[in-house]
N, CA, C and O atoms as a MOPAC input file, in Angstrom:
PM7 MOZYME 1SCF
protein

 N     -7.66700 1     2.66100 1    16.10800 1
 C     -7.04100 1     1.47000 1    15.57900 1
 C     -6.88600 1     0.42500 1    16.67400 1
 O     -7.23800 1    -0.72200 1    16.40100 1
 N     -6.41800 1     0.68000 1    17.83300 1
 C     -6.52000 1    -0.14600 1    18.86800 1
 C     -7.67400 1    -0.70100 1    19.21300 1
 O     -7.43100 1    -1.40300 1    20.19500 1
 N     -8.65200 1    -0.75900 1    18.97500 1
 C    -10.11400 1    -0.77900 1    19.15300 1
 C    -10.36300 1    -1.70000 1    18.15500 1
 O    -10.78100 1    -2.81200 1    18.47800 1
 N    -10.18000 1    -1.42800 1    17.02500 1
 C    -10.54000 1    -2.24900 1    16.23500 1
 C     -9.64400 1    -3.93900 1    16.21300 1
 O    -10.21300 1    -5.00200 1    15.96900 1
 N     -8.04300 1    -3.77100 1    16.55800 1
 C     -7.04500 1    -4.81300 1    16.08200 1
 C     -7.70100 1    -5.29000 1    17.32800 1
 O     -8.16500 1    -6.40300 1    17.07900 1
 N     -8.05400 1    -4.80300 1    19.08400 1
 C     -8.31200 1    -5.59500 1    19.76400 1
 C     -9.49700 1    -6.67100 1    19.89900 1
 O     -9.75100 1    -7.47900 1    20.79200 1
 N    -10.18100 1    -6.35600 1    18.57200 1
 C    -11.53700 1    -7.48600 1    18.47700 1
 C    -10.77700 1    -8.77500 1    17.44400 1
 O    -11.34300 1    -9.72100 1    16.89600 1
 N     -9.75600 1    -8.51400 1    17.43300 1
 C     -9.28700 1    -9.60000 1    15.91500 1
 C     -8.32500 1   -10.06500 1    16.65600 1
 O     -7.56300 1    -9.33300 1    17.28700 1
 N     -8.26400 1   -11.42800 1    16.64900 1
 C     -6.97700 1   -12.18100 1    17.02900 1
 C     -5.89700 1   -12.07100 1    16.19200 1
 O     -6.00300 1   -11.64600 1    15.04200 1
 N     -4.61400 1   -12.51100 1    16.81000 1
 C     -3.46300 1   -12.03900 1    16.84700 1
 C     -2.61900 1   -12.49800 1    15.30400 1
 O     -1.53000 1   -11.93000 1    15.22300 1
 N     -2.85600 1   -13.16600 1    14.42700 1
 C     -2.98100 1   -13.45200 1    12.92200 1
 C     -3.85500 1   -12.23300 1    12.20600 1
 O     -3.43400 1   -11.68200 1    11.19000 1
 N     -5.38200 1   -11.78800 1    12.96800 1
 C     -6.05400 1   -10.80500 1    11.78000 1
 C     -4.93300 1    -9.77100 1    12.40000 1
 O     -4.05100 1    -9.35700 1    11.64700 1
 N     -4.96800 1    -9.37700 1    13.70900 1
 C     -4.43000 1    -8.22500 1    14.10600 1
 C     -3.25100 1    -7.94500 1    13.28800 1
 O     -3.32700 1    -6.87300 1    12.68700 1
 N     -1.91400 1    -8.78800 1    13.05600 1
 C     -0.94600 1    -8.45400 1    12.00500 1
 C     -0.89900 1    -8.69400 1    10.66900 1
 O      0.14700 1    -8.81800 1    10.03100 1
 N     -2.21700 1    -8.77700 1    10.13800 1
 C     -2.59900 1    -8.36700 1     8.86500 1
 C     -3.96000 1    -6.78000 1     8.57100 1
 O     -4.34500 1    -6.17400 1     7.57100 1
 N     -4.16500 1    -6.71900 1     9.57200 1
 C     -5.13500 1    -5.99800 1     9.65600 1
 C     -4.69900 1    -4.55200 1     8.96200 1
 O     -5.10500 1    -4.25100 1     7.83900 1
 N     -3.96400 1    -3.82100 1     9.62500 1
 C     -3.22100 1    -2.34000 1     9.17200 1
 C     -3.12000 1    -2.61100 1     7.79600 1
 O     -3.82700 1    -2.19900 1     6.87700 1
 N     -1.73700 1    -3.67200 1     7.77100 1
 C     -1.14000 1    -3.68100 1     6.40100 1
 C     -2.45300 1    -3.93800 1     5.31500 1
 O     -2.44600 1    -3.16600 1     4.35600 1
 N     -3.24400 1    -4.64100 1     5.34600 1
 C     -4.50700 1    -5.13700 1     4.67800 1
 C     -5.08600 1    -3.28500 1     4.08100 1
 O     -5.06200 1    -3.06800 1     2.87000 1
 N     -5.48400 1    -2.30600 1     4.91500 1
 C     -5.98400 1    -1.19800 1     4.97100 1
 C     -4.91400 1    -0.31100 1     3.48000 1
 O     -5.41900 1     0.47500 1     2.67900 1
 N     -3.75900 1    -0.64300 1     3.48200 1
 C     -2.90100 1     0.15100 1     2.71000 1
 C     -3.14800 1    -0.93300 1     1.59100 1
 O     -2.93500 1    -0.30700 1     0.55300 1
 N     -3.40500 1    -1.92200 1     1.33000 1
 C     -3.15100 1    -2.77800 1    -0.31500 1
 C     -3.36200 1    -1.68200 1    -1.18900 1
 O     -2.31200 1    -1.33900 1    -1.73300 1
 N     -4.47200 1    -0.93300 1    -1.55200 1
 C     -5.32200 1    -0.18500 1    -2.77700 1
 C     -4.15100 1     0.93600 1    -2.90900 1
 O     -3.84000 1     1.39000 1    -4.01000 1
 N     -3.58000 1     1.31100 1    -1.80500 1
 C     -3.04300 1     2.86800 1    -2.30300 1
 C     -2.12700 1     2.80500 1    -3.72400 1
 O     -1.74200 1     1.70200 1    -4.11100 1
 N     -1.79600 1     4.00500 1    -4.47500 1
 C     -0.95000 1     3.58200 1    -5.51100 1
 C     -0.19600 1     4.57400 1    -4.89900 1
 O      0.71300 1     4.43200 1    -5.71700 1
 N      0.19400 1     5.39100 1    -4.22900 1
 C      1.51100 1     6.18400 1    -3.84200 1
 C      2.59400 1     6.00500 1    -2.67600 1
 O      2.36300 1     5.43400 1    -1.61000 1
 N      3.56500 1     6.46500 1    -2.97300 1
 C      4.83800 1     6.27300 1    -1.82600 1
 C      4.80100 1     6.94100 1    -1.08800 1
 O      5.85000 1     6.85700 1    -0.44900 1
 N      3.84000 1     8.04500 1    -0.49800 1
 C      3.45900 1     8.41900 1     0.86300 1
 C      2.50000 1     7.58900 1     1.55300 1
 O      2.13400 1     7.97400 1     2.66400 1
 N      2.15100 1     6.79000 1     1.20300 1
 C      1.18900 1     6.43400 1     1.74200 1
 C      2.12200 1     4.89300 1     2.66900 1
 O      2.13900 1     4.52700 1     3.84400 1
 N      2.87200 1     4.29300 1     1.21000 1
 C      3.88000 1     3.18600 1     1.42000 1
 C      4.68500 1     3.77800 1     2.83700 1
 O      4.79300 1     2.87300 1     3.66300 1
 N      5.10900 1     4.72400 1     3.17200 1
 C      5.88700 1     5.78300 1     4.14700 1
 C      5.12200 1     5.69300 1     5.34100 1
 O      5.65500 1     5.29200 1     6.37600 1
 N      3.96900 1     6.01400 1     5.30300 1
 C      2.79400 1     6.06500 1     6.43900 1
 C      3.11300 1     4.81800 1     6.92300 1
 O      3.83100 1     4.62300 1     7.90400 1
 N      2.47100 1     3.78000 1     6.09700 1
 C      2.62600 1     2.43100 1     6.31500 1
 C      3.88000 1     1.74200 1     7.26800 1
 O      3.75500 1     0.81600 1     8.06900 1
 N      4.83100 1     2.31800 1     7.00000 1
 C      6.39400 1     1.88800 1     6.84300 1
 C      6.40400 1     2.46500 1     8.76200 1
 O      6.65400 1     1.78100 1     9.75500 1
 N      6.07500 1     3.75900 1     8.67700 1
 C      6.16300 1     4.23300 1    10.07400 1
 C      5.46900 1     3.51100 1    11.19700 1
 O      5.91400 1     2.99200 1    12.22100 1
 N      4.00900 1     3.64700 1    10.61900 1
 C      3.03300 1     2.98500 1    11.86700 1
 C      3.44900 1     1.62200 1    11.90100 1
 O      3.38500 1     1.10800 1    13.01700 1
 N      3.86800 1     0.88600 1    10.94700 1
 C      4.34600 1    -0.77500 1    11.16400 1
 C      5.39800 1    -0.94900 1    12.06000 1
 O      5.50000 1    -1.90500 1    12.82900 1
 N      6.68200 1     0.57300 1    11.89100 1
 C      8.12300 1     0.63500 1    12.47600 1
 C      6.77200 1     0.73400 1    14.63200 1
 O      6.70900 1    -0.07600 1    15.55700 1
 N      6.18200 1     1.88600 1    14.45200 1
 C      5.96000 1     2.07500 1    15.60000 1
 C      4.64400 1     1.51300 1    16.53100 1
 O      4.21200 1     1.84200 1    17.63600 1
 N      4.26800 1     0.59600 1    15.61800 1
 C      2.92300 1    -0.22300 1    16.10200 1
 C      2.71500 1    -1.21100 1    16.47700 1
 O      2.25000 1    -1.51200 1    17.57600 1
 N      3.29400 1    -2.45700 1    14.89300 1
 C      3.17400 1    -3.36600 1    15.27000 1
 C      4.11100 1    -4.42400 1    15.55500 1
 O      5.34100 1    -4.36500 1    15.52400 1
 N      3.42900 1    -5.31400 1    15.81300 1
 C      4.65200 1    -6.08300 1    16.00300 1
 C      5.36900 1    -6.94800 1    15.06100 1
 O      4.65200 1    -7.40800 1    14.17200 1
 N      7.11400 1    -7.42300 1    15.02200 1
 C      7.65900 1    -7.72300 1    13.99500 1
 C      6.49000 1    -9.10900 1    13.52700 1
 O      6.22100 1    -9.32100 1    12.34400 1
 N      6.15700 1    -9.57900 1    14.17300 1
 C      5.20700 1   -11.00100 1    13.45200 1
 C      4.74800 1   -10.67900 1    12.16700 1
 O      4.72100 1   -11.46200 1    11.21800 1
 N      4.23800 1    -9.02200 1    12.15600 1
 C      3.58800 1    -8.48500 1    11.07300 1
 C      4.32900 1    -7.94200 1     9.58700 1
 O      3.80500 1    -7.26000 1     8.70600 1
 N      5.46800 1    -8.39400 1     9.63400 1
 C      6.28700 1    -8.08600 1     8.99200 1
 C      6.17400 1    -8.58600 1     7.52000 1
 O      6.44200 1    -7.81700 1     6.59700 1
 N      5.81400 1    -9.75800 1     7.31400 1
 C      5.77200 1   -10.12600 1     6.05000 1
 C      3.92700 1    -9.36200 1     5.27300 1
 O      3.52500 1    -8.92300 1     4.19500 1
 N      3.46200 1    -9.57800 1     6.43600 1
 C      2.31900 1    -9.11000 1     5.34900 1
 C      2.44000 1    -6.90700 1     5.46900 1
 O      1.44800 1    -6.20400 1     5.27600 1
 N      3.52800 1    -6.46100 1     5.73400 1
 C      3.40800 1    -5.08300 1     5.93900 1
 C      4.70200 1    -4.96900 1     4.73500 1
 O      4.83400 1    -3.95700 1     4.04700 1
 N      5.76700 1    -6.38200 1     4.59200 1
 C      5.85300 1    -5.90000 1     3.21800 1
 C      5.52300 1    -6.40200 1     1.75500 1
 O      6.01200 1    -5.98600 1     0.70500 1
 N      4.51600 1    -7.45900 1     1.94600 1
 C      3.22400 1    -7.69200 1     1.61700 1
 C      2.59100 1    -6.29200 1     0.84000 1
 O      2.77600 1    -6.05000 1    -0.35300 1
 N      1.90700 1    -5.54000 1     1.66100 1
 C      1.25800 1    -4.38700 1     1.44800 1
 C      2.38000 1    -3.22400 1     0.41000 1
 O      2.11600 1    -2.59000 1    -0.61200 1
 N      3.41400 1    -3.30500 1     1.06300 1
 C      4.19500 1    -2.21100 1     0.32700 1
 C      5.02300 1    -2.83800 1    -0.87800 1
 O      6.01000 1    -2.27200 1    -1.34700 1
 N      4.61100 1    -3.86800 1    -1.26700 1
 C      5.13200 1    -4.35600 1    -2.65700 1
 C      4.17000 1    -4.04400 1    -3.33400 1
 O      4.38700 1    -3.15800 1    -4.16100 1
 N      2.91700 1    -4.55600 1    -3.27600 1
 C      1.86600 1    -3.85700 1    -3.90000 1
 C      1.38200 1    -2.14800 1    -4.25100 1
 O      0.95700 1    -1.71300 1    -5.32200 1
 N      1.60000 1    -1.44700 1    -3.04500 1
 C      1.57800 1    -0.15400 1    -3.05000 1
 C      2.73000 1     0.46000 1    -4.63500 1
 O      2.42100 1     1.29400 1    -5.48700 1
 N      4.25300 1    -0.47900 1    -4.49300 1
 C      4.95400 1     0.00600 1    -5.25500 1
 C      4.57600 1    -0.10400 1    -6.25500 1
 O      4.65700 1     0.78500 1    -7.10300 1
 N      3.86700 1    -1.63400 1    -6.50200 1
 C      3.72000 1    -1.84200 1    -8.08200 1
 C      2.72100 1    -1.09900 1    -8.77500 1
 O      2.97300 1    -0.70100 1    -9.91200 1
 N      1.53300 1    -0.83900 1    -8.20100 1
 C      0.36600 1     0.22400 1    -8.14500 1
 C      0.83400 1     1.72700 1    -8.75100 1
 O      0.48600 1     2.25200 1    -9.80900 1
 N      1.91700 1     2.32900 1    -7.51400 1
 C      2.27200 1     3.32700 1    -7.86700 1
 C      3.55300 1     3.25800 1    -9.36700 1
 O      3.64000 1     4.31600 1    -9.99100 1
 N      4.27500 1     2.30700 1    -9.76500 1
 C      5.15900 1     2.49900 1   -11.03400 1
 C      4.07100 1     1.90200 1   -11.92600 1
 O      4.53500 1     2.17600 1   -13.03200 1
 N      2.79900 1     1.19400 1   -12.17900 1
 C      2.13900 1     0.56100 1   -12.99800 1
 C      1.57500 1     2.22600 1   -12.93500 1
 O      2.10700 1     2.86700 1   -13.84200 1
 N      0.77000 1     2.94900 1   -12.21000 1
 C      0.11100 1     4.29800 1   -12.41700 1
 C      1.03900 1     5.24500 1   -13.14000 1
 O      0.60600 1     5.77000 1   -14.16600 1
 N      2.38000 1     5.55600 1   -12.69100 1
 C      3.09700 1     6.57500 1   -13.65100 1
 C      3.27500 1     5.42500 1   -14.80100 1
 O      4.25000 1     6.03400 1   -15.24100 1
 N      3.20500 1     4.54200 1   -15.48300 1
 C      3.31300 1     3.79700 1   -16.89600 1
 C      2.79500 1     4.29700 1   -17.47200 1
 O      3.03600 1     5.09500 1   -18.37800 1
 N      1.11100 1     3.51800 1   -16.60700 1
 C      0.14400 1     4.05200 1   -17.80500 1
 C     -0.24000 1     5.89500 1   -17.92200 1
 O     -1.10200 1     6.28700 1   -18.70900 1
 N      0.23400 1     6.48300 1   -17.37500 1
 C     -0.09000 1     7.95500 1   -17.53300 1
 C      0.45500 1     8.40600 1   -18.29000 1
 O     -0.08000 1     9.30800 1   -18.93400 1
 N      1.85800 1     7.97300 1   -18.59400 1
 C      2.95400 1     8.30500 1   -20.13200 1
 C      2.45100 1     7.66500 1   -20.98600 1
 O      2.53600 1     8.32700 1   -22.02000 1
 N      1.76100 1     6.35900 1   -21.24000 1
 C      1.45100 1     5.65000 1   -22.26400 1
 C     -0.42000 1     6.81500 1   -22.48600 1
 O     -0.95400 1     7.52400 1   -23.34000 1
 N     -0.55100 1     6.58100 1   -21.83800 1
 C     -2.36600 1     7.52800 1   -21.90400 1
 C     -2.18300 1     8.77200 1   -22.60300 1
 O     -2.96700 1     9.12100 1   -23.48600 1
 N     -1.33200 1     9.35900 1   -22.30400 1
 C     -0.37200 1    11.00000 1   -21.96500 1
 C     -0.27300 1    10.60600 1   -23.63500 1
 O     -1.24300 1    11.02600 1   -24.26600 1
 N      0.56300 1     9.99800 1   -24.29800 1
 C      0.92900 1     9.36600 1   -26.06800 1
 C      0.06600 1     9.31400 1   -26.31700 1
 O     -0.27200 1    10.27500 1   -27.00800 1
 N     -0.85500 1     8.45000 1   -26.09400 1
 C     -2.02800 1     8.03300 1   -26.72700 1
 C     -2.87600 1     9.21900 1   -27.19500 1
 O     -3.29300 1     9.38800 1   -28.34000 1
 N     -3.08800 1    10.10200 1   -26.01700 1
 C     -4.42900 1    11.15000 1   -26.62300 1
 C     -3.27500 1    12.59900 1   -27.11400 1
 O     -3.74900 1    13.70500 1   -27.37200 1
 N     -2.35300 1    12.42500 1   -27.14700 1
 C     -1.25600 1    13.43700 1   -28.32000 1
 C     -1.51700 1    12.68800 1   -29.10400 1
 O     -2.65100 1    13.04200 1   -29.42500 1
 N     -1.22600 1    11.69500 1   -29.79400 1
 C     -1.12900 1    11.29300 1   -31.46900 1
 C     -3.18500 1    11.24300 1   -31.16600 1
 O     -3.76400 1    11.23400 1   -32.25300 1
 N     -3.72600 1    11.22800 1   -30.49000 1
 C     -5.40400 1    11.20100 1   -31.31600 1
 C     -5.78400 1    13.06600 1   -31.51600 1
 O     -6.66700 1    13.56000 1   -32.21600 1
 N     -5.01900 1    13.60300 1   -30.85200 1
 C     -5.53800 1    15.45600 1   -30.52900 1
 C     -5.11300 1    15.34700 1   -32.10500 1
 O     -6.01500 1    15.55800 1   -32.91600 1
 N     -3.76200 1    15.02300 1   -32.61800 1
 C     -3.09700 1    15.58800 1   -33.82000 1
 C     -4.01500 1    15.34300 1   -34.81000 1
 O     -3.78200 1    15.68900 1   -35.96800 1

């Protein structure tokens, strides 16, 4: 990781990490995130690291939605 943030100036560099976590949909991952941001980077990076973990959340409560709504759906089609 150092390798990589050191080719990106100091704007990509504190979007860079957080950028890597957008897609996840789970709260371990939001956790990961949460740590390496606590022990990496620097506070500058702060808005886009919770940036990243607003998204992560909504991902992960939009994924358990639709799995109860999916979960209904193919019970009333099995019946």
């Amino acid at each position: 990781m150092k390798a990589l943030l050191a080719k990106s100036d100091a704007l990509g560099a504190n979007a860079y990490a957080p950028s890597l976590f957008t897609f996840f949909a789970d709260e371990e991952r939001a956790q990961e995130l949460r740590t390496y941001a606590k022990n990496n980077l620097p506070t500058a990076s702060a808005p886009q690291v919770a940036k990243a973990l607003d998204e992560i959340r909504f991902r992960s409560e939009f994924k358990k939605r639709l799995a109860v709504q999916l979960s209904t759906w193919i019970d009333k089609k099995i019946r």
